[in-house]
VOBA-1610 file (N, C-alpha, C; in pm, whole numbers, padded with zeros to 5 digits, always signed):
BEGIN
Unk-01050-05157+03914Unk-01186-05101+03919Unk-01239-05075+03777Unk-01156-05021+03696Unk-01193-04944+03567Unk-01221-05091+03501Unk-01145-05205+03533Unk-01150-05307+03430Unk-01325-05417+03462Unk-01319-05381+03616Unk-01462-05461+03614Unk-01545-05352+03559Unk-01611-05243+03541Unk-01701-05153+03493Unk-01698-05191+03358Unk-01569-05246+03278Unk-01549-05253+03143Unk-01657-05351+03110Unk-01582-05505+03192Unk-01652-05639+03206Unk-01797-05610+03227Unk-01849-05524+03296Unk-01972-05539+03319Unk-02051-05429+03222Unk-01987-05376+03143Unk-02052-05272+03042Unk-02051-05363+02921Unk-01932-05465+02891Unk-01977-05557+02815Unk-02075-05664+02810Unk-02104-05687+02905Unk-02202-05829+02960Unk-02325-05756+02964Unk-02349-05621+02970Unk-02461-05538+02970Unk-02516-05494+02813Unk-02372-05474+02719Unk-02468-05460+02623Unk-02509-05614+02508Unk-02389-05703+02554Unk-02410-05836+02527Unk-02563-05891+02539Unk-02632-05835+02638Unk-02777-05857+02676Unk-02879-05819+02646Unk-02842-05646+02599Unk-02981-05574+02545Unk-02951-05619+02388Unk-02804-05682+02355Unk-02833-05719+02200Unk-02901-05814+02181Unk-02903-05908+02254Unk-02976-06036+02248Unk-03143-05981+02266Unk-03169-05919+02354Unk-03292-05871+02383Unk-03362-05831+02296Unk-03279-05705+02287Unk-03342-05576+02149Unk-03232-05535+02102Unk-03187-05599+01973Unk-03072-05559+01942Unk-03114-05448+01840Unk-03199-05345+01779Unk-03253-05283+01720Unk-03250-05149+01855Unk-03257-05127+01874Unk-03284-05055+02026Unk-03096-05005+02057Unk-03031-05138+02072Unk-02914-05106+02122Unk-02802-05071+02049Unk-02847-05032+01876Unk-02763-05019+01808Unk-02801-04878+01788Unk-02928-04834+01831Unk-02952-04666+01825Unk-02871-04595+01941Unk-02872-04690+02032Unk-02824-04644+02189Unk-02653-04616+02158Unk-02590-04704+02074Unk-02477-04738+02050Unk-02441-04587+01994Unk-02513-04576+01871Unk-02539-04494+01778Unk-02476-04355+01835Unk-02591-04294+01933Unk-02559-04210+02029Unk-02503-04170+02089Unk-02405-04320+02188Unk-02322-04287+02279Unk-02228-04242+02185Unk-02120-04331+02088Unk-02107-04295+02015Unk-02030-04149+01923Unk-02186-04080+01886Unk-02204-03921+01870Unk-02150-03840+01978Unk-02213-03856+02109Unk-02192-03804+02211Unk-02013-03812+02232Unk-01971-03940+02249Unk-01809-03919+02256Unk-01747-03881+02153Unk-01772-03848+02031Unk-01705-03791+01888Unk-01751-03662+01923Unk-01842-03583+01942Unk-01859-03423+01989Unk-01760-03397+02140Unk-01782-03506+02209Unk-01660-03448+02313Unk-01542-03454+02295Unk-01487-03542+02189Unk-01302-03589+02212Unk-01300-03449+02126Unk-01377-03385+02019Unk-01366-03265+01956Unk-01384-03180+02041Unk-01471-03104+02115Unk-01444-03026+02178Unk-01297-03028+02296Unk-01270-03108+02354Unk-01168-03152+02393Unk-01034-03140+02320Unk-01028-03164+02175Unk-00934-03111+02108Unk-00869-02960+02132Unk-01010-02926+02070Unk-01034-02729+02052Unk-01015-02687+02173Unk-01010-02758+02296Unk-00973-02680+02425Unk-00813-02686+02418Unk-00755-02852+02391Unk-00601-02852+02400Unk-00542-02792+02289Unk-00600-02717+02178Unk-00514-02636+02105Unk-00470-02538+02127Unk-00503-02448+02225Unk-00466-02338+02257Unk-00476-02262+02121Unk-00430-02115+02204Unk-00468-02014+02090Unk-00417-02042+01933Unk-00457-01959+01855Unk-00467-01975+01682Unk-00448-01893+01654Unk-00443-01817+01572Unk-00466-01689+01499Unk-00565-01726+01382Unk-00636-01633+01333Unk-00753-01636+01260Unk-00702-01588+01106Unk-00609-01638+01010Unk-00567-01626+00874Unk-00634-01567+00760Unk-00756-01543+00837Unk-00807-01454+00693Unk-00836-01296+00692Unk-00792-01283+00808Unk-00730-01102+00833Unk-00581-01095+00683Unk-00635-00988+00621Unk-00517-00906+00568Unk-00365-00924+00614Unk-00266-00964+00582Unk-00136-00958+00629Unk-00077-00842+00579Unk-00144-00797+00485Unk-00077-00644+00427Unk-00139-00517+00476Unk-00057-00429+00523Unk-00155-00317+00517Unk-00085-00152+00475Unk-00158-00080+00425Unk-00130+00025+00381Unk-00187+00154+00388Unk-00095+00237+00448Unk-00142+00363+00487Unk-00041+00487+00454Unk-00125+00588+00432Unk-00074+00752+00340Unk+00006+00790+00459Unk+00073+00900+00394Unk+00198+00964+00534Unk+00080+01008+00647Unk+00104+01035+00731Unk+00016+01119+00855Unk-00103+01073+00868Unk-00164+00957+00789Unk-00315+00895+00831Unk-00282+00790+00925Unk-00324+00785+01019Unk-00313+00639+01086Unk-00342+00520+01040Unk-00288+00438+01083Unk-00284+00285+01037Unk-00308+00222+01140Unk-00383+00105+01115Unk-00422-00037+01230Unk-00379-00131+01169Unk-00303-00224+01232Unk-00246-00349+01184Unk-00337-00436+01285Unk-00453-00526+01230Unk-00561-00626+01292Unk-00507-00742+01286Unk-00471-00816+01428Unk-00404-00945+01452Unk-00599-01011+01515Unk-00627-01134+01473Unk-00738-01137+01558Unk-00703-01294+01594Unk-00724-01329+01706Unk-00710-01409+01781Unk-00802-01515+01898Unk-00796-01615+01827Unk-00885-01735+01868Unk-00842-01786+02018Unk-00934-01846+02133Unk-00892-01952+02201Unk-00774-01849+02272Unk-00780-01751+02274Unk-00685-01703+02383Unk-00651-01743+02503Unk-00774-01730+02584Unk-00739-01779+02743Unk-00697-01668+02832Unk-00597-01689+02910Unk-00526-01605+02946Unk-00416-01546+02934Unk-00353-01587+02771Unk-00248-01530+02706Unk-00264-01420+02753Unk-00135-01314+02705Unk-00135-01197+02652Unk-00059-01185+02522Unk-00114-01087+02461Unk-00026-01050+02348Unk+00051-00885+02294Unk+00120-00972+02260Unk+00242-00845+02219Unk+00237-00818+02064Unk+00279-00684+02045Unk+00334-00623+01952Unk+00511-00619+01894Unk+00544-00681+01810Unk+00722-00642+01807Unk+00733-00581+01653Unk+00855-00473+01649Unk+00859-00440+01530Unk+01008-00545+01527Unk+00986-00603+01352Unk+01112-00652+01334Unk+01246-00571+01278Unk+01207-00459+01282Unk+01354-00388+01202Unk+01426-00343+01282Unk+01415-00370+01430Unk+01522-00364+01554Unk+01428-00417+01659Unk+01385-00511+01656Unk+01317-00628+01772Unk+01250-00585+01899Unk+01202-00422+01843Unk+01138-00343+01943Unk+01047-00397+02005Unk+00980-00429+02119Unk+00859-00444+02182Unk+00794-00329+02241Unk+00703-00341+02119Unk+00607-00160+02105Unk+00501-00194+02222Unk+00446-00300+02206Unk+00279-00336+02374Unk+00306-00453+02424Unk+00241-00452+02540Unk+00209-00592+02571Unk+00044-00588+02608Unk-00045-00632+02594Unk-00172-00633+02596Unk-00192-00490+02574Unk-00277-00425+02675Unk-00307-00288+02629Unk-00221-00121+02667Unk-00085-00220+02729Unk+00015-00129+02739Unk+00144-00101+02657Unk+00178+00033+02658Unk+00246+00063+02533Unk+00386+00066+02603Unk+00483-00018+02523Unk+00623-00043+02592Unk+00725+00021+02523Unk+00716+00166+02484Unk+00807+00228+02374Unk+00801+00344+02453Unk+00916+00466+02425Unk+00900+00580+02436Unk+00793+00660+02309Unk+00757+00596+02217Unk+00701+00627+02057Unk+00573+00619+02094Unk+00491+00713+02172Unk+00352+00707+02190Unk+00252+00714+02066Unk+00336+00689+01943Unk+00240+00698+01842Unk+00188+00568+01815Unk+00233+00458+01910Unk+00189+00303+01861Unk+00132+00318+02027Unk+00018+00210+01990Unk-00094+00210+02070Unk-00173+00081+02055Unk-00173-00054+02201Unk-00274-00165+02122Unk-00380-00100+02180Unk-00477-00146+02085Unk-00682-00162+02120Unk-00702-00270+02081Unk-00779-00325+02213Unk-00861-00492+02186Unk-01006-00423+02192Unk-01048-00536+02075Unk-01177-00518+02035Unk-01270-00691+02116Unk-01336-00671+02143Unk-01389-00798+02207Unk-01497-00849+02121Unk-01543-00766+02051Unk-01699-00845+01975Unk-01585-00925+01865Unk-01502-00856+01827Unk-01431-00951+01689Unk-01314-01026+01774Unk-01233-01026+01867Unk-01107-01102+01911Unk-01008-01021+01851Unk-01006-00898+01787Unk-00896-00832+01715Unk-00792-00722+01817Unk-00698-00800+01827Unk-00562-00718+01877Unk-00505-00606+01747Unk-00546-00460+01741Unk-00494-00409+01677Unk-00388-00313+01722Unk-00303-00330+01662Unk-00152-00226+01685Unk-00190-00065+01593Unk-00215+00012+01640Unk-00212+00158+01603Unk-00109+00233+01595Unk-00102+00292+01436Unk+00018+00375+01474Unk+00002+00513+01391Unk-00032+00641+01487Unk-00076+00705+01480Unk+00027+00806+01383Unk-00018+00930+01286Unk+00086+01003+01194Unk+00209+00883+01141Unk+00167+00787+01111Unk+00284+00730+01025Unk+00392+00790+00941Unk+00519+00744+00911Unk+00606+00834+00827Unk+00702+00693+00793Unk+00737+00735+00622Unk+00783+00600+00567Unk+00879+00528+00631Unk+00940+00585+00739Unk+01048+00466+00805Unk+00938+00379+00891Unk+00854+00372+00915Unk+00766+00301+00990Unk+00721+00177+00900Unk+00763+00187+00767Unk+00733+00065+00668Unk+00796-00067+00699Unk+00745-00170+00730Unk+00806-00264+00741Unk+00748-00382+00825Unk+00815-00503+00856Unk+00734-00594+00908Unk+00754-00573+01060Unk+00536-00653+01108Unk+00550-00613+01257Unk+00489-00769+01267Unk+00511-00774+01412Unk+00455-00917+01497Unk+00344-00929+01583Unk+00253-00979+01605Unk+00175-00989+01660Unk+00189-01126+01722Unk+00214-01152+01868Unk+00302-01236+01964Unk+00211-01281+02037Unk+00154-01418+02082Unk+00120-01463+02173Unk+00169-01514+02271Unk+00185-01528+02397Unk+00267-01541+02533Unk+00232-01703+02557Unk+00242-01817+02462Unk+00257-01925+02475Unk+00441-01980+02487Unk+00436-02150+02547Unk+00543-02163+02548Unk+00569-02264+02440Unk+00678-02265+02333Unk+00722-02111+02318Unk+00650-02013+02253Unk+00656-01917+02244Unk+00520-01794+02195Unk+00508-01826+02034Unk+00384-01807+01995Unk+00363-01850+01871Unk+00345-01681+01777Unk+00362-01652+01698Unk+00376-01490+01616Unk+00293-01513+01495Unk+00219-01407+01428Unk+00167-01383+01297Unk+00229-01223+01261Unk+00313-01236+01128Unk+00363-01173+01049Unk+00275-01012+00992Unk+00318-00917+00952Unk+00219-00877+00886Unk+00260-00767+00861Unk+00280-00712+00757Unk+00384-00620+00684Unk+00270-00442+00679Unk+00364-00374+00698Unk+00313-00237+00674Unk+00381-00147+00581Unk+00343-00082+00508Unk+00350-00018+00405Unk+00322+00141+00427Unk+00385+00244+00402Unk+00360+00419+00409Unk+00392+00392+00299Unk+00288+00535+00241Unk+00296+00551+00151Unk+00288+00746+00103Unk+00333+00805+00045Unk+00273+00929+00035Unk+00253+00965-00128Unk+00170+01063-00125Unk+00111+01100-00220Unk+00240+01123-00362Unk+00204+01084-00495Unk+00351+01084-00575Unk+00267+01149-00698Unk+00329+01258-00763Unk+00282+01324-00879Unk+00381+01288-00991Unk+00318+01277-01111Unk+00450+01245-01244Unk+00371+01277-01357Unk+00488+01323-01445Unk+00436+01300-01588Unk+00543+01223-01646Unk+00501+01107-01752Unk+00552+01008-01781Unk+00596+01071-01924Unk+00750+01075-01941Unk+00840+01072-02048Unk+00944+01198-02009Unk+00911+01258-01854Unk+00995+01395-01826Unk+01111+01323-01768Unk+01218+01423-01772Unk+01180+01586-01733Unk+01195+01638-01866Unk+01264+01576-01963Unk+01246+01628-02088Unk+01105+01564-02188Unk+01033+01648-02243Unk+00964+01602-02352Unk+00985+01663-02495Unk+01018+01582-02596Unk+01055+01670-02756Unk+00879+01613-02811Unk+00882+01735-02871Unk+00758+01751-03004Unk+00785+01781-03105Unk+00755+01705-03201Unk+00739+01754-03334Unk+00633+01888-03388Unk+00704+01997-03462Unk+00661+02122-03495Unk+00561+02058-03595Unk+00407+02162-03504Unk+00271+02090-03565Unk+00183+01994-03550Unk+00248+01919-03487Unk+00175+01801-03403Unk+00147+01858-03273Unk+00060+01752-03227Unk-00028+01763-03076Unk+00060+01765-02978Unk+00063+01830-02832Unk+00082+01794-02720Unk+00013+01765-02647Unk+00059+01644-02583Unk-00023+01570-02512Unk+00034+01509-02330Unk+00048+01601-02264Unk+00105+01568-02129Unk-00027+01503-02009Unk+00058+01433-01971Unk-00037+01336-01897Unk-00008+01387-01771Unk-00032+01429-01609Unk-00024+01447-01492Unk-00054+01311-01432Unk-00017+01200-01377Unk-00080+01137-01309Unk-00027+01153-01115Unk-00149+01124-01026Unk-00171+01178-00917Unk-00204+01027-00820Unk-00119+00987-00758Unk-00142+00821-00672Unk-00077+00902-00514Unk-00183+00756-00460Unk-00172+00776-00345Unk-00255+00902-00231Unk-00330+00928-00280Unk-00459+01040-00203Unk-00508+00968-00116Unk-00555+01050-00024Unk-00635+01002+00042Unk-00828+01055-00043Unk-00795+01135-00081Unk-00903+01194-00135Unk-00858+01272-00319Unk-00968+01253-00405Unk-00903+01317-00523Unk-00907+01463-00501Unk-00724+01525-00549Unk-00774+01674-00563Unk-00918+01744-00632Unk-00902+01848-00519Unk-01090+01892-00640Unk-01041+02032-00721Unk-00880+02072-00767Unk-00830+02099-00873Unk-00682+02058-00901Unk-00684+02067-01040Unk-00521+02053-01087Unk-00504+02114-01209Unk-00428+02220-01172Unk-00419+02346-01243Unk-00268+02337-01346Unk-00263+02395-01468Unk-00134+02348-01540Unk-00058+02534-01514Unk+00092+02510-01547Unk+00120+02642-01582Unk+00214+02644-01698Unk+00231+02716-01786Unk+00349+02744-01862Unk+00476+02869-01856Unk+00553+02845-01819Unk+00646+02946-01815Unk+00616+03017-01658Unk+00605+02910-01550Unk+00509+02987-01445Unk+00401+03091-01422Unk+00300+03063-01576Unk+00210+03142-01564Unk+00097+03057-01629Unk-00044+03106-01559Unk-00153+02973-01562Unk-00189+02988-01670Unk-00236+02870-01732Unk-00247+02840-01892Unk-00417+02908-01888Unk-00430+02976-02045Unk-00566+03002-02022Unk-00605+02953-02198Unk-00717+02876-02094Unk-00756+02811-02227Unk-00868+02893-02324Unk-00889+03037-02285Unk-00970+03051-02371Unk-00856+03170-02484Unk-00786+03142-02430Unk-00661+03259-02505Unk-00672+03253-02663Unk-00628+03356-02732Unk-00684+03387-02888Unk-00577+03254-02949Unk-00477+03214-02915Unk-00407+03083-02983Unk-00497+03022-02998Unk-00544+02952-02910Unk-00667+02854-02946Unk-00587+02712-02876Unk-00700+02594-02902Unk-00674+02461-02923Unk-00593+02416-02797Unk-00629+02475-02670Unk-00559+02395-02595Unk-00670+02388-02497Unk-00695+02247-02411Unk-00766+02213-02347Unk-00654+02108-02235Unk-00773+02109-02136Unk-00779+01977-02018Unk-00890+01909-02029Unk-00821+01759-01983Unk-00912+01644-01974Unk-00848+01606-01827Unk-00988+01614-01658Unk-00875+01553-01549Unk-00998+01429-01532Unk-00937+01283-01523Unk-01019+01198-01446Unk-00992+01166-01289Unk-01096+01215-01230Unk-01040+01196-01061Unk-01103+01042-01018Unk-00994+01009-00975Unk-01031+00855-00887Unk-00892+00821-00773Unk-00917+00682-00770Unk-00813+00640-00658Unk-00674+00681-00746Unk-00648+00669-00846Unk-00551+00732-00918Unk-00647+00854-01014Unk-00576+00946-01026Unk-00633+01078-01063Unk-00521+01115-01175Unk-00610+01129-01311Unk-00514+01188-01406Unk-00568+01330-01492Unk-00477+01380-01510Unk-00466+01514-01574Unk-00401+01526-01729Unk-00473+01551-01844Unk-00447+01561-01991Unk-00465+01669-02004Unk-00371+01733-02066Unk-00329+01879-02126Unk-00282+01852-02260Unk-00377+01927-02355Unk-00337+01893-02505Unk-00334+02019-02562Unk-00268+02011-02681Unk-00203+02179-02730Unk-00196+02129-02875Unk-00345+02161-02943Unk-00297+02146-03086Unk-00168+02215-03154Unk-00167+02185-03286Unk-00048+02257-03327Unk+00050+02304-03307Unk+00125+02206-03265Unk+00255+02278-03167Unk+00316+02413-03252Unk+00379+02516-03136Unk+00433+02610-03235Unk+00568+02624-03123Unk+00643+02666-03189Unk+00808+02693-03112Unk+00770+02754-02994Unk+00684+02880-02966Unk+00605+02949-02872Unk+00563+02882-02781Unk+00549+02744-02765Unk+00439+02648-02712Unk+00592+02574-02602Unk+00729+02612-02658Unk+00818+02519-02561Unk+00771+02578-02479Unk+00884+02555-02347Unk+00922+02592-02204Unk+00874+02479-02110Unk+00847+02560-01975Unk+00824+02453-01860Unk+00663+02437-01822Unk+00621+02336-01803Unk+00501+02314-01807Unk+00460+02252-01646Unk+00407+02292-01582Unk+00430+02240-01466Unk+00216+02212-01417Unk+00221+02081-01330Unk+00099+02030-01282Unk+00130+02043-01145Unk+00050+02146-01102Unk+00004+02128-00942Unk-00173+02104-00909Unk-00194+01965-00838Unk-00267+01922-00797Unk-00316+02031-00665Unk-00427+02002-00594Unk-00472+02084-00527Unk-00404+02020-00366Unk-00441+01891-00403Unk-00334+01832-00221Unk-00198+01774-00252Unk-00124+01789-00384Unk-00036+01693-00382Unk+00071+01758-00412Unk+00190+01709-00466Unk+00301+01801-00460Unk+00309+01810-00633Unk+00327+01952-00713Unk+00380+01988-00808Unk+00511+01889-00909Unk+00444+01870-01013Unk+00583+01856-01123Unk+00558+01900-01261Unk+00711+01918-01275Unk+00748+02017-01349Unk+00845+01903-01499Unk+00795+01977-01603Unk+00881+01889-01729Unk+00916+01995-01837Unk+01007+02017-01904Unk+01017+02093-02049Unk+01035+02038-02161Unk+00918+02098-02155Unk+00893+02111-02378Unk+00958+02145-02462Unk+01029+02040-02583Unk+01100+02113-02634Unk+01040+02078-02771Unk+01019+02214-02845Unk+00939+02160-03035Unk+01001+02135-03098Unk+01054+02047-03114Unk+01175+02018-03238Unk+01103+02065-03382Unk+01265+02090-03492Unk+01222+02230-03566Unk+01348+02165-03638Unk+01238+02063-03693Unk+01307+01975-03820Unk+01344+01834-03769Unk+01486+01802-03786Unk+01498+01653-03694Unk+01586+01681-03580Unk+01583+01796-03487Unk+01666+01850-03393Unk+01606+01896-03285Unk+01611+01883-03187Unk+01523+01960-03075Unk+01590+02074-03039Unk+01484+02190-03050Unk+01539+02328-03004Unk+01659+02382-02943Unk+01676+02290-02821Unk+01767+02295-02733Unk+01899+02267-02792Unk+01887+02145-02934Unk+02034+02095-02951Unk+02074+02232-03056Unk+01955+02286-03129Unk+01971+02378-03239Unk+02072+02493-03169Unk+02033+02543-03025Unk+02102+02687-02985Unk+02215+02614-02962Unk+02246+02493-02891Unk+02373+02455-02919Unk+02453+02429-02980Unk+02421+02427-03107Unk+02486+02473-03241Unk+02465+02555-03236Unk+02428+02663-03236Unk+02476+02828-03242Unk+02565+02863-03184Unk+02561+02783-03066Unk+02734+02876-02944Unk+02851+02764-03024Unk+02848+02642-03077Unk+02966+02569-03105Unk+02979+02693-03241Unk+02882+02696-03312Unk+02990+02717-03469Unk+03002+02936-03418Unk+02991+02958-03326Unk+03013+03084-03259Unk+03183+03100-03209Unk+03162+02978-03125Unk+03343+02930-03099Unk+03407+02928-03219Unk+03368+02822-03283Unk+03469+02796-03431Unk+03486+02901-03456Unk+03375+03025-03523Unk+03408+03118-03569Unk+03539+03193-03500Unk+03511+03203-03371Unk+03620+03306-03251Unk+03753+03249-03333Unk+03721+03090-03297Unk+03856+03000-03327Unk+03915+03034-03446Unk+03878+03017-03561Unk+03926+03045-03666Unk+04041+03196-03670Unk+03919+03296-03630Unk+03984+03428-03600Unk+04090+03450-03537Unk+04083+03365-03435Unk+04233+03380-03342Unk+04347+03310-03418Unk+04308+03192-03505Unk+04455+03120-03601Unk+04479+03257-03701Unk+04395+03276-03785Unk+04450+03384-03844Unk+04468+03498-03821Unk+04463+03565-03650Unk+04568+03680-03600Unk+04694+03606-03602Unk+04683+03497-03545Unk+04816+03459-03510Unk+04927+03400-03596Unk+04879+03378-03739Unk+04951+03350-03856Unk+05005+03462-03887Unk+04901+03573-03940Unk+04932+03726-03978Unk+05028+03803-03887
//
């Protein structure tokens, strides 16, 4: 059957070429178009689902803020999709049900975008690590996509010890990562008591720049021996650190100086005790 329709679709256009062959090469033209838009759509039906690659594979979230990990997904059908964590092959959802005792993971499908997102509510850093986003093809096809906790980290860079030279500047840096928001203070102390900058010493100031990283400069002209001890930065949301100052007082830092005081203290004892015990 199929082969006479052929025969006679050839002998048909064999005729309008002879006729109007101008005519039948537009017609050609067309049909053509028409079967190159269908064997394509026809493709895009037999591909089955995709995943959509220009979603984020990374994502990152502060201790206790929630996190969404966005899988978005093409050509679904009637898949379903799953959630798996890989650091023990948990299966946290399957479509919009949660398959864990850990009610802090949660899927939501979004329909205007195709986005399967995995929620995971108060995060805490063991939750770092890679998760799956699973389609129920045979065999199931997965997109990767790593999560990250993170919590807030305070430092000053060169502690826990810092030496100064007697007379020169101090210059301690606080830096503050990982906020969700910049503290709206960060207060210094010395000797656990708050530094006041308008005090009759003089010459000591703050410089804080608040941003996605937030830093804190504490400078102390003229160092004076008075000026060691512990210097500590507490931010207003973040956690406290603490470093000691030591003014070195010549080419020795304070600290090594009293330790020469208790060694040649011994010697002295020492000495004393050889000559009871000679005498």
């Amino acid at each position: 059957m199929k082969s006479n329709l052929t025969i006679r679709t050839l002998i048909y256009i064999f005729i309008l070429r002879v006729a109007c062959p101008r005519r039948v090469e537009e017609t050609l033209k067309i049909t053509e178009f028409s079967q190159i838009s269908e064997n394509h759509n026809i493709r895009a039906l037999d591909r089955g689902p995709y995943f959509d690659t220009s979603a984020t594979k990374n994502v990152t979230s502060l201790v206790g803020r929630t996190g969404n990990l966005n899988c978005r997904i093409r050509n679904l059908g009637n898949k379903t999709v799953s959630w798996i964590r890989h650091r023990d092959l948990h299966l946290l959802t399957v479509s919009e049900s949660t398959y864990t005792s850990d009610q802090r993971f949660s899927s939501i499908y979004n329909k205007q975008t195709g986005d399967w997102s995995l929620q995971i509510k108060f995060p805490q850093l063991r939750d770092s690590g890679v998760y799956e986003c699973q389609v129920s093809t045979t065999p199931p096809v997965g997109y990767t996509m790593i999560f990250s906790v993170v919590e807030p980290i305070t430092s000053i860079p060169g502690g826990p010890d810092i030496y100064i030279d007697l007379g020169s500047t101090v210059n301690l840096t606080c830096v503050i990562k990982h906020l969700p928001d910049p503290p709206t203070t960060v207060h210094w102390t010395h000797n656990n008591q708050e530094i006041n900058y308008d005090s009759p010493r003089g010459g000591v100031s703050v410089i804080t720049e608040k941003g996605d990283i937030t830093t804190s400069h504490l400078l102390i002209q003229r160092a004076k021996t008075s000026d060691s001890g512990k210097y500590s930065c507490l931010p207003s949301n973040a956690n406290p650190i603490l470093v000691n100052v030591h003014i070195l007082q010549g080419y020795q830092p304070a600290a090594v100086q009293k330790a020469d005081k208790k060694v040649a203290g011994l010697i002295i004892l020492l000495n004393l005790a050889v000559l009871l015990a000679i005498s």
